[in-house]
C-alpha positions in Angstrom: -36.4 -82.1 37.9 -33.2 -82.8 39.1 -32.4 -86.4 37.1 -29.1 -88.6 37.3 -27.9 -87.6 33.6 -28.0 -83.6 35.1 -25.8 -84.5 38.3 -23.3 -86.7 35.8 -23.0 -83.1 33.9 -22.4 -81.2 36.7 -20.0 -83.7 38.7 -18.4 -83.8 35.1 -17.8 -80.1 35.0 -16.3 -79.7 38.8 -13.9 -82.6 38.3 -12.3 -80.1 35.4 -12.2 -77.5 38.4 -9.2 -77.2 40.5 -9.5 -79.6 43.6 -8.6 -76.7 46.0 -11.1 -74.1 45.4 -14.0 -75.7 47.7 -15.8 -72.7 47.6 -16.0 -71.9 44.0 -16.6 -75.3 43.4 -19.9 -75.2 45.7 -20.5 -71.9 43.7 -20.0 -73.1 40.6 -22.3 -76.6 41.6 -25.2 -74.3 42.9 -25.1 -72.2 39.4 -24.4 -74.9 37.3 -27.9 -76.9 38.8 -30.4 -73.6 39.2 -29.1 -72.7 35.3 -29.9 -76.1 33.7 -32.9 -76.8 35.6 -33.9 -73.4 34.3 -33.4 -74.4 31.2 -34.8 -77.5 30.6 -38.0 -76.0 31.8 -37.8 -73.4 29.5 -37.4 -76.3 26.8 -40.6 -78.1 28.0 -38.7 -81.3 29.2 -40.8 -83.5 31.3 -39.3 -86.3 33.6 -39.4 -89.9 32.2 -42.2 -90.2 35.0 -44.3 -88.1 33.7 -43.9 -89.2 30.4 -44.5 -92.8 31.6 -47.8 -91.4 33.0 -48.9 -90.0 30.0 -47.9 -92.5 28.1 -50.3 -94.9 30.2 -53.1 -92.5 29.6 -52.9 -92.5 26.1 -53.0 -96.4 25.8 -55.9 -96.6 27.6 -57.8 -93.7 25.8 -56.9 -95.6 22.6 -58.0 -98.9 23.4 -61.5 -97.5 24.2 -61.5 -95.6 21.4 -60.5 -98.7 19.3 -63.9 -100.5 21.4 -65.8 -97.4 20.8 -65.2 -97.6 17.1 -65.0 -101.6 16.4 -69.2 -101.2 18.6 -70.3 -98.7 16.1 -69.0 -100.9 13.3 -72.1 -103.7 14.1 
C-alpha cells in the first residue's frame, strides 16, 4: 500500500538527514516505510483503488435498488 503521498514523506524526512550517512539513510528509509505501512493498516486505510471499486459497487447496488423500489411502487 505503498502510495506516492507515503514516498513524498519519506524522501521528505531523508533530505533532513545528513547527505553522508548512506547507510543510515537506507536504515532509516527501510524503518520509515515498514512503520507507516504498518500503521495505516492498523488505521483501516484502503488505497484510492479500492475505494474506487467499492465505490462502483455501491452505485450499482443503488440504482437497482432505486428500480427495485420505483417496480413495487406500480
Amino acid at each position: 500500500m505503498e502510495s506516492n503521498k507515503i514516498k513524498e514523506l519519506i524522501e521528505g524526512i531523508l533530505n533532513i538527514l545528513p547527505q553522508n550517512t548512506k547507510d543510515m539513510r537506507d536504515d532509516v528509509k527501510d524503518n520509515l516505510k515498514i512503520l507507516l505501512n504498518d500503521y495505516l493498516r492498523k488505521i483501516d486505510v484502503v488505497t484510492r483503488e479500492e475505494f474506487d471499486v467499492q465505490k462502483e459497487v455501491l452505485l450499482k447496488t443503488r440504482k437497482k435498488l432505486d428500480d427495485l423500489e420505483e417496480k413495487f411502487k406500480k
